[in-house]
C-alpha positions in Angstrom: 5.0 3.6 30.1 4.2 0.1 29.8 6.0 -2.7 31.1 6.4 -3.8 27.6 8.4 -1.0 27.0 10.5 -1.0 29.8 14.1 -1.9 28.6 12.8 -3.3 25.5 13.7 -0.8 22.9 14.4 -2.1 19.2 17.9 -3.1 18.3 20.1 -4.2 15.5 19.7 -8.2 17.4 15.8 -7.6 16.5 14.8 -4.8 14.1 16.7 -5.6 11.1 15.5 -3.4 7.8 13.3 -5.8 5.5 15.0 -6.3 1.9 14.6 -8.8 -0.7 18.6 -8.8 -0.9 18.0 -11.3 1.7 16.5 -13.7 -0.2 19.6 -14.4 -2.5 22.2 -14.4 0.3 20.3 -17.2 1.9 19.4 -19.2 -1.0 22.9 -19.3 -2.1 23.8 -20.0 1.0 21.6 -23.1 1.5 21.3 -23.9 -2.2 24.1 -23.4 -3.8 24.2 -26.1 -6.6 20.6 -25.7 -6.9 19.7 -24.2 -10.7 19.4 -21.0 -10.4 18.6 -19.8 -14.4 18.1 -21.5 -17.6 18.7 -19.6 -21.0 19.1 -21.2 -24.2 22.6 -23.4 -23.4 22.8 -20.8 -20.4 23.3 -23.0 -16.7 23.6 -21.6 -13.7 23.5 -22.3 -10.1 22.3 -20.1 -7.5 25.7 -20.3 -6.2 26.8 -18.6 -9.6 24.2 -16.6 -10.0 25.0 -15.0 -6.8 28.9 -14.3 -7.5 27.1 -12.3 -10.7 25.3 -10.1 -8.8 28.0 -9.5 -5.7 30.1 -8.8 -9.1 27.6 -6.3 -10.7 27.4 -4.6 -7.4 31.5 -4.2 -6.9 32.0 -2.8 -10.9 29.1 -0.1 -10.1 30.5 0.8 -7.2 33.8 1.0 -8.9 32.5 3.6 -11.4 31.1 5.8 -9.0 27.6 4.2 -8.5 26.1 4.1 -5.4 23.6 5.3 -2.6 20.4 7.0 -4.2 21.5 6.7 -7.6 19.7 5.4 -10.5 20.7 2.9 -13.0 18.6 1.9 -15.3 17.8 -1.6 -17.5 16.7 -2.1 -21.6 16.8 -5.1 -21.3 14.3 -8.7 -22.3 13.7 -11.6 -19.8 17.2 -12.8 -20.0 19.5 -13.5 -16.8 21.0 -10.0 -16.8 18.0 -8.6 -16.0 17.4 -10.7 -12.8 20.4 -9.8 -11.9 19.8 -6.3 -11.8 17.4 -6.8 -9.5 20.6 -7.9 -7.0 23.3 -6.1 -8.1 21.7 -2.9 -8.4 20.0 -2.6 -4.7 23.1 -4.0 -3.1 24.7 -1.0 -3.5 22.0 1.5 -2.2 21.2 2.1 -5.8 18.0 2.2 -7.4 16.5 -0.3 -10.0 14.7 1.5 -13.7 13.4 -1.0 -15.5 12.5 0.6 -19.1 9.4 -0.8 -21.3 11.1 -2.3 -24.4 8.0 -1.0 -26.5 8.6 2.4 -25.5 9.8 5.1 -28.3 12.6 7.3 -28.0 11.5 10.3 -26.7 9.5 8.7 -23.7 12.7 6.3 -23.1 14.8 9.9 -22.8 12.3 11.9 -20.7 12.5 9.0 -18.4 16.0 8.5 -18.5 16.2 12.5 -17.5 13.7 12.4 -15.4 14.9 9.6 -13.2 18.6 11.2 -13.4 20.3 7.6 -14.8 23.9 7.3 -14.4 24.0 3.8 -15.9 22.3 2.1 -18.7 22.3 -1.5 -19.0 21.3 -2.0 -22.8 20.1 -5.3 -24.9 21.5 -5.2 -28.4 18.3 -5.6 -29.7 17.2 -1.8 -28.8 20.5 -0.7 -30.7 18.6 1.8 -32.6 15.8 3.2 -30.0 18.3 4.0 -27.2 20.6 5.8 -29.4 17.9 7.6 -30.5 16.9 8.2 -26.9 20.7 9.4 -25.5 21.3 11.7 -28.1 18.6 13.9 -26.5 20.0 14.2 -23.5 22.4 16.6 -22.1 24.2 14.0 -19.8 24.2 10.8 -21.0 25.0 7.7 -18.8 27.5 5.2 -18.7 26.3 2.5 -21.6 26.6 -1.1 -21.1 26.3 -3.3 -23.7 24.6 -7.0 -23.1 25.4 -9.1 -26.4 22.9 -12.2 -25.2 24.0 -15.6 -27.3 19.9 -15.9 -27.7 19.9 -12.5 -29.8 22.6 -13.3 -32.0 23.0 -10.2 -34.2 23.1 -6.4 -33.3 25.4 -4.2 -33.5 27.3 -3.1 -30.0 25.6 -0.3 -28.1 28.8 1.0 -26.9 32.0 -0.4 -26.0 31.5 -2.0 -22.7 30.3 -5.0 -22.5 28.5 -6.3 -20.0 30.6 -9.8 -19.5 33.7 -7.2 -19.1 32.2 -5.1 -17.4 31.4 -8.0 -15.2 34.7 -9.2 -14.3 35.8 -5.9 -13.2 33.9 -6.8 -10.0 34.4 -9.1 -7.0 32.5 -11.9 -6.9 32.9 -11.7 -3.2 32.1 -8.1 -2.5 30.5 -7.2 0.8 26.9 -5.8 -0.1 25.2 -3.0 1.7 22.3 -4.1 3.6 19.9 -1.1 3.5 20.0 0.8 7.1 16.4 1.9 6.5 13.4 -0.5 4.6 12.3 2.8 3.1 15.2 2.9 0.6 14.0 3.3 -2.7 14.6 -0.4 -4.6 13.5 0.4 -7.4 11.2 3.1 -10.1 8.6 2.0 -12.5 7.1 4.5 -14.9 3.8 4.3 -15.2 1.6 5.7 -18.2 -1.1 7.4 -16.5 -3.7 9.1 -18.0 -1.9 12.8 -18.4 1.3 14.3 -19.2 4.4 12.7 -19.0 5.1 9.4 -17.5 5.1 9.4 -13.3 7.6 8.0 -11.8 6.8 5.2 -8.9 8.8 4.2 -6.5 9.3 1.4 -4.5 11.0 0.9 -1.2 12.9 -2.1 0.3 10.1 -3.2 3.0 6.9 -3.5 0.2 9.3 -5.2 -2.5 10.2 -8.1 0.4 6.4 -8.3 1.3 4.8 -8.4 -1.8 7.7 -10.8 -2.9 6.1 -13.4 0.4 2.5 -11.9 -1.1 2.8 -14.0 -4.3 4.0 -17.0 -2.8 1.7 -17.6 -0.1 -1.2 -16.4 -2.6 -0.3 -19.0 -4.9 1.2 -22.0 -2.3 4.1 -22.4 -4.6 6.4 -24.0 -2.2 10.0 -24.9 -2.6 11.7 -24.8 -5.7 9.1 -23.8 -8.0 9.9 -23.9 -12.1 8.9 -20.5 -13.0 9.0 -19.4 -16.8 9.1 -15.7 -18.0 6.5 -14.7 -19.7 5.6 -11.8 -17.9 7.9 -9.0 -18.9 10.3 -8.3 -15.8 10.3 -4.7 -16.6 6.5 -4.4 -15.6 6.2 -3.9 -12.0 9.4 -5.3 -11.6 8.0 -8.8 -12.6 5.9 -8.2 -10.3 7.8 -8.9 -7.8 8.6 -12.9 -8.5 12.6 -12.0 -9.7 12.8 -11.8 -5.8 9.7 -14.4 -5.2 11.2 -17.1 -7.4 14.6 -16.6 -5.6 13.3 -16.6 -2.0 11.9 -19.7 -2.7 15.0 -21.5 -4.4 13.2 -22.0 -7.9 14.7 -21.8 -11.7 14.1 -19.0 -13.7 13.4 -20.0 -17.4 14.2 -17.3 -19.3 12.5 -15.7 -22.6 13.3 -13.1 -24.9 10.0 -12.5 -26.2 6.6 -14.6 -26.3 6.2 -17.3 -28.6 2.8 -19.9 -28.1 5.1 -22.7 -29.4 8.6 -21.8 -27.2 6.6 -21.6 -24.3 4.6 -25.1 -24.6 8.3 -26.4 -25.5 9.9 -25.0 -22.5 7.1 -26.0 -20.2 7.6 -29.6 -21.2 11.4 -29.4 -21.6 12.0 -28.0 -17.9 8.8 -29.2 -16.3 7.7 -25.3 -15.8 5.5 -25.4 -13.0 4.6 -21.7 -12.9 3.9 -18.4 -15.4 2.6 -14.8 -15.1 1.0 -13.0 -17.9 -2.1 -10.8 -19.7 -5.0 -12.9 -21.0 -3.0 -12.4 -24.1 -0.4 -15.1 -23.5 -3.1 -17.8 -22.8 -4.8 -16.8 -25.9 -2.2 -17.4 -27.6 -1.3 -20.9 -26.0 -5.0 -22.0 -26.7 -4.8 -20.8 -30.8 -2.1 -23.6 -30.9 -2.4 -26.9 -32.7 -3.6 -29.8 -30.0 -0.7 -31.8 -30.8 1.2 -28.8 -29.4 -0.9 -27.8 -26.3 -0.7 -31.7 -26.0 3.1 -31.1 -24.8 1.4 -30.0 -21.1 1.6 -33.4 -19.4 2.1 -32.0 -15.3 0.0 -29.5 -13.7 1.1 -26.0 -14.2 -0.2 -22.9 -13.0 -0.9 -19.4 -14.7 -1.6 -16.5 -13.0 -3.3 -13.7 -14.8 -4.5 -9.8 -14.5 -5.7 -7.1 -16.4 -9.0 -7.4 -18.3 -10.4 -10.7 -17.0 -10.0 -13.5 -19.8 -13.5 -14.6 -21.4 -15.1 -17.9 -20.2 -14.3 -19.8 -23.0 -11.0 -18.9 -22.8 -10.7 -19.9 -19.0 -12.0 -23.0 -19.9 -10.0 -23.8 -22.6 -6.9 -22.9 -20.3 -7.6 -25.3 -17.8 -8.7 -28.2 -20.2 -4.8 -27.9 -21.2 -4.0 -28.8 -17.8 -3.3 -25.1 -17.0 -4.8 -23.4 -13.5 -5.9 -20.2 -13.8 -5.6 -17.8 -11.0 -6.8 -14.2 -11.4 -5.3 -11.1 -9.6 -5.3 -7.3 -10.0 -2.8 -4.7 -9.3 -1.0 -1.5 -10.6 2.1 -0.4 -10.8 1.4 2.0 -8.0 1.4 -1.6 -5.5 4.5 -3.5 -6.6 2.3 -5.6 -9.3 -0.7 -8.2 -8.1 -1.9 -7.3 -4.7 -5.7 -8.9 -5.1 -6.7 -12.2 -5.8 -9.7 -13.8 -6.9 -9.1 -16.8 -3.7 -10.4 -20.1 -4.6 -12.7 -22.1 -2.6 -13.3 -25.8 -3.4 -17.1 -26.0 -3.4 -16.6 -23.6 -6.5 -14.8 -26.6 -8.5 -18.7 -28.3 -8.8 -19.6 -25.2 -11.2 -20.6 -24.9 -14.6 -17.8 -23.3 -16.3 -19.3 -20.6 -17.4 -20.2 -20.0 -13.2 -16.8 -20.6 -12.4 -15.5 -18.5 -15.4 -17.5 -15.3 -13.8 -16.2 -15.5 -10.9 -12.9 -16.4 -11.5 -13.2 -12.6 -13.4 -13.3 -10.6 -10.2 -10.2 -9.2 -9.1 -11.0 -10.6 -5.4 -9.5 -10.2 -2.1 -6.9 -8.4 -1.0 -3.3 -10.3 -0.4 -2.3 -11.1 3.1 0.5 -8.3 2.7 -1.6 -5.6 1.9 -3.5 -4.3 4.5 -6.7 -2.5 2.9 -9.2 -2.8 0.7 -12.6 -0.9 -0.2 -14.6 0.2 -2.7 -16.1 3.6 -1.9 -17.4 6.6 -3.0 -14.6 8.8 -4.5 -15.1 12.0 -3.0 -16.7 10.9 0.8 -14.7 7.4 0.7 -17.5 5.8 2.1 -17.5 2.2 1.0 -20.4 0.9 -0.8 -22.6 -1.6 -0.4 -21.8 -5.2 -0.9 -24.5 -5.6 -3.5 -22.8 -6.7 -6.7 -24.1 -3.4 -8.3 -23.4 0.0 -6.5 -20.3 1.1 -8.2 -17.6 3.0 -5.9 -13.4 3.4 -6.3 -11.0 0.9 -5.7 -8.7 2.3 -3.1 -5.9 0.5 -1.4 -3.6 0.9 2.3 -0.5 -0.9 3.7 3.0 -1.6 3.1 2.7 -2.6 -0.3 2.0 0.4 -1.5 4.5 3.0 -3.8 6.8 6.0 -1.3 5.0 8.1 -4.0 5.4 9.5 -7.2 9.2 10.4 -8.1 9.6 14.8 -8.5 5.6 15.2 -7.3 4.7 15.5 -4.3 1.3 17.3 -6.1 0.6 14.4 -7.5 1.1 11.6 -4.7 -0.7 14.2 -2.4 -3.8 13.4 -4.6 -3.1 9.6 -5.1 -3.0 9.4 -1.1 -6.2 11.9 -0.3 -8.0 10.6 2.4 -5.4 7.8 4.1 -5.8 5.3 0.6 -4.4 4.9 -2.6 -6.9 5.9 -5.2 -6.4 3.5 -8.2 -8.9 5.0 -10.2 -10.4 2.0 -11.2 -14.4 1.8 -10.8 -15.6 -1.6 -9.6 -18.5 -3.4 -7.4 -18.6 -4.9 -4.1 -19.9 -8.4 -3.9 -21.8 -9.7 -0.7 -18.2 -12.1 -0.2 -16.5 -9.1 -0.5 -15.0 -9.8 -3.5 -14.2 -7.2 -5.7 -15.2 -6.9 -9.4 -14.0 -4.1 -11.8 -16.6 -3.0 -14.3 -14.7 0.7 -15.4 -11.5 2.8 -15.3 -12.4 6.3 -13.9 -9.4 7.8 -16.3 -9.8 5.5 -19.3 -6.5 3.6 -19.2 -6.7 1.3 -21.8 -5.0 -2.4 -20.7 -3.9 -3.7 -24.1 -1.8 -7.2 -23.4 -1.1 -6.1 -20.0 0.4 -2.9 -21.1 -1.3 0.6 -20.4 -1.8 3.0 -22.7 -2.9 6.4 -22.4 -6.4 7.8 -24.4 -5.0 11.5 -24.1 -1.8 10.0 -25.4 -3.4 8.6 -28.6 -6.0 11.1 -29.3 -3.2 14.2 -29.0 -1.8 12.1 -31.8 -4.6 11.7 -33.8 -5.1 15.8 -33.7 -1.6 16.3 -35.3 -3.4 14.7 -38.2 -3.6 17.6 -40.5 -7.2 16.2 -41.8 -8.5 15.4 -38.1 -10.7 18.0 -37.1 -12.1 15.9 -33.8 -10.7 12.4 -31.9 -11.8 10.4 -29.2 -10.0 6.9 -28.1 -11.9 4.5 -26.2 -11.4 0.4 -25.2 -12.8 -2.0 -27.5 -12.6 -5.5 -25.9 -10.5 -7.7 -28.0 -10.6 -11.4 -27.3 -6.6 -11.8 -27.9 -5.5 -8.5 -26.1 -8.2 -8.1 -23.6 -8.6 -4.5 -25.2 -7.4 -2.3 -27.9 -7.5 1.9 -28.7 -10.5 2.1 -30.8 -10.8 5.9 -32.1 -13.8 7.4 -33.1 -12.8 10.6 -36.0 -14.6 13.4 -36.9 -12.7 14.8 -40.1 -12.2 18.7 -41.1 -15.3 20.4 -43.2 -14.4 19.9 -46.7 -12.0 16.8 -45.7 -15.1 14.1 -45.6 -14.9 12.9 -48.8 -11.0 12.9 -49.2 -8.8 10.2 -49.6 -8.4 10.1 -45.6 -9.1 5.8 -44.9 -8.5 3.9 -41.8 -5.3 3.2 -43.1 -4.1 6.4 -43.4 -4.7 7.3 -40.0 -3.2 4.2 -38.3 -0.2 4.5 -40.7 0.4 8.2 -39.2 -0.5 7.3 -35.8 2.5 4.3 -36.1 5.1 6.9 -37.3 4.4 8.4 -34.4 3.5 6.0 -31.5 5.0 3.3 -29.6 3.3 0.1 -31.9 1.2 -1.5 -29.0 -0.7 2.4 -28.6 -1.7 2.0 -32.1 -5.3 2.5 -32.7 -6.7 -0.8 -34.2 -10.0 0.3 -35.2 -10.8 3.9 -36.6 -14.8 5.2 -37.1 -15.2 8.4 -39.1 -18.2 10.4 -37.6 -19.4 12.9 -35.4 -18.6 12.4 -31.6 -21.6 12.4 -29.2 -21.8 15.2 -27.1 -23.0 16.5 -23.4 -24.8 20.0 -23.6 -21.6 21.6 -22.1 -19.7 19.7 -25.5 -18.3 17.2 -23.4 -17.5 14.5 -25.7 -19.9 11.4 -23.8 -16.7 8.5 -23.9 -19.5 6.1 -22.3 -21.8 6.3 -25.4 -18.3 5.4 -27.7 -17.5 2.6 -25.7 -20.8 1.3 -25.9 -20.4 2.0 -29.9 -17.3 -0.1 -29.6 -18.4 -2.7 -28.0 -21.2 -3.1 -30.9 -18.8 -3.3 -33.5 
């Protein structure tokens, strides 16, 4: 044994279980009159703020809640959802965030799946979650959130959440978690087949990628961050705990809106926002005496298809930074970044645009990156061109998939997490994604599944053949194009683009929605393989 080891065994005085939970406790404790949330004529402190979330924990652990169980969120960027992300955890519970855009039977098969005892509910999704808990056998507890910034609604149940509030103590004594492997929280994820997966997310990666985004970006004390990033994706990727650790002000916002955003980055002097390339489309499309408003340097950070050059460019000439980053849901959010160097600022834009696109280098918190060959995992060369898999190691990556163990087996073959994304290898090391190996489709930062879409479009009595592919889109990155070969006899009926988009919205989540349909026969291997690369390229050339 090593001398090192001689007497020097880990103890509670210095081994203490990583948790983002710690970030609030000592932020209240050091800031307490510091702003803590703005929404609407909504003021809080991080004193207050804190007292919510120690009295969020007490009333679940009142009803029953604790250790291991789930309770889950439908709720907007509004303050009850950050504190979720506090109340919830400090219990030993785990944290579901659902996607707002999701229909009613994937909202129930997640609810199921994930065995929710709780649902915290936003008026707004009245309709859909009813729809949702009538099809399940056990339904859980309902609490309704009536937010002053909705207005309207009817109640989803009788509880409200301001009630159900002040049936805790303010000054309840949080569990820190004995082990950093807890589960925190469990984000579905799309995929590519079958049912949603479930991923989950332990104590330890949740506080590191939570330090990941702030020494990425050098935000510093006190940072002005306003949400435009949904905080159900990824869990905000990670900044509802990043914003706190560092003593900033959460701007709340229901919903993206070009003009509430310039107004709110003026009116609080927002220093920092997340997003898809779609939000900074849409800030650019604005009159100039609006994006005039911007008159202190903010920054944007960005992932999912890379935005355009001209785009970049006309970000930045707004006063906006752009920094680029890549992630999944399988690594707590961003855990690459495209890391600036300053000899780069002397570019053409168009040279700075392209390389602002690549997804980068890996964070500081995560430990691997490499792009390889997916069956030897041999990395590739650093050429720019050989195409390999993305795959990913360290502490910032998911337990595993929740209920399959099959599944995270294959996601962890080989000692990395396959992402499934194809990309090339720069001579900088820098990576640069040019494919998905499973055709997700990235529409406004959400994903959506081809096999999804296309088992929708075969329900369509007249649709004989169907194939969904990306077509870039300069507002959402991408969007389902589907390529429909119709029934014999069926050609010359009244079957339009219309009609098939107007079925596919009775029965799809709205963002899944194919935007673009082309009647015709689908290209084909000689084992009938339908050859997706020849219909993006089709796509493309529309």
């Amino acid at each position: 044994m090593s001398i090192y080891e001689q007497g020097l065994s880990p103890t509670e005085v210095n081994h203490v279980p990583l948790t983002p939970l710690s970030f609030i406790e000592r932020t209240a404790a050091v800031y307490p009159d510091y702003p803590s949330v703005i929404h609407g004529d909504i003021r809080r402190t991080w004193r207050e703020t804190y007292r919510r979330c120690r009295r969020l924990a007490s009333a679940l652990a009142g009803r029953g809640i604790g250790k291991g169980d789930t309770v889950a969120a439908m709720l907007p960027n509004i303050p009850a959802m950050l504190e979720a992300h506090f109340g919830v955890p400090m219990i030993g519970a785990v944290l579901n965030t659902l996607n707002v855009r999701l229909d009613a039977d994937a909202i129930a098969y997640m609810l199921r799946h994930g065995e929710a005892k709780v649902l915290i509910v936003d008026r707004e999704f009245h309709q859909v979650i009813g729809d949702a808990v009538a099809k399940l056998e056990t339904p859980p507890l309902l609490i309704d959130v009536d937010d002053p910034e909705y207005g309207e609604g009817e109640p989803v149940s009788e509880l409200d959440y301001e009630a159900f509030l002040a049936e805790g103590d303010p000054e309840f004594q949080w569990q820190w978690p004995d082990n950093e492997w807890n589960a925190i929280s469990l984000n579905y994820t799309s995929g590519t087949t079958g049912d949603p997966k479930g991923v989950v997310y332990h104590h330890r990666g949740a506080y590191l990628n939570s330090l990941g985004n702030q020494a990425t970006w050098s935000m510093g004390l006190h940072p002005v961050y306003l949400w435009t990033l949904p905080m159900f994706h990824c869990n905000g990727w990670c900044y509802p705990w990043t914003i706190t650790a560092q003593a900033g002000v959460h701007v709340c916002l229901r919903r993206v809106d070009p003009q509430r955003i310039l107004t709110l980055i003026r009116q609080h002097q927002v220093s920092h926002l997340c997003g898809a390339p779609v939000v900074l489309n849409a800030l650019i499309n604005m009159p100039d005496e609006a994006k005039a408003a911007i008159d202190h340097p903010v920054n944007a950070m960005t992932a999912g298809a890379a935005p355009p050059a001209k785009v970049i460019g006309a970000v930045e000439e707004m006063g906006i930074n752009v920094t680029h980053v890549y992630g999944l849901t399988e690594v707590y959010g961003p855990v690459t970044v495209c890391a600036w160097h300053g000899h780069w600022d002397e570019l053409p834009l168009e040279e700075r645009a392209t390389i602002k696109s690549r997804q980068g280098v890996r964070y500081p918190t995560l430990e691997g990156v490499m792009v390889a060959d997916p069956k030897s995992l041999r990395p590739v060369p650093k050429d720019g061109e050989t195409i390999g898999e993305i795959f990913m190691r360290g502490n910032t990556v998911m337990k595993g998939y929740l209920k399959n163990e099959a599944a995270t087996r294959e996601a962890f073959e080989g000692g990395w997490f396959h992402t499934g994304d194809l990309a090339v290898w720069h001579a900088d090391g820098y990576v640069e994604i040019k494919d998905r190996l499973k055709d997700i489709i990235i529409s406004g930062g959400e994903n959506i599944s081809t096999i999804e879409v296309e088992n929708t479009l075969y329900r369509h009595p007249s649709v004989l053949e169907a194939a969904v592919v990306a077509r870039p889109d300069e507002k959402w990155g991408e969007t389902p194009c589907a390529f429909v070969t119709l029934k014999a006899g069926q050609e010359h009926a009244a079957v339009t683009e219309t009609d098939v988009i107007g079925f596919c919205r009775e029965h799809l989540a709205g963002f899944k929605v194919p935007k673009t349909v082309v009647f015709q026969d689908l290209p084909k291997t000689s084992t009938g393989k339908i050859q997706k690369y020849v219909l993006r390229e089709w796509a493309r050339n529309l």
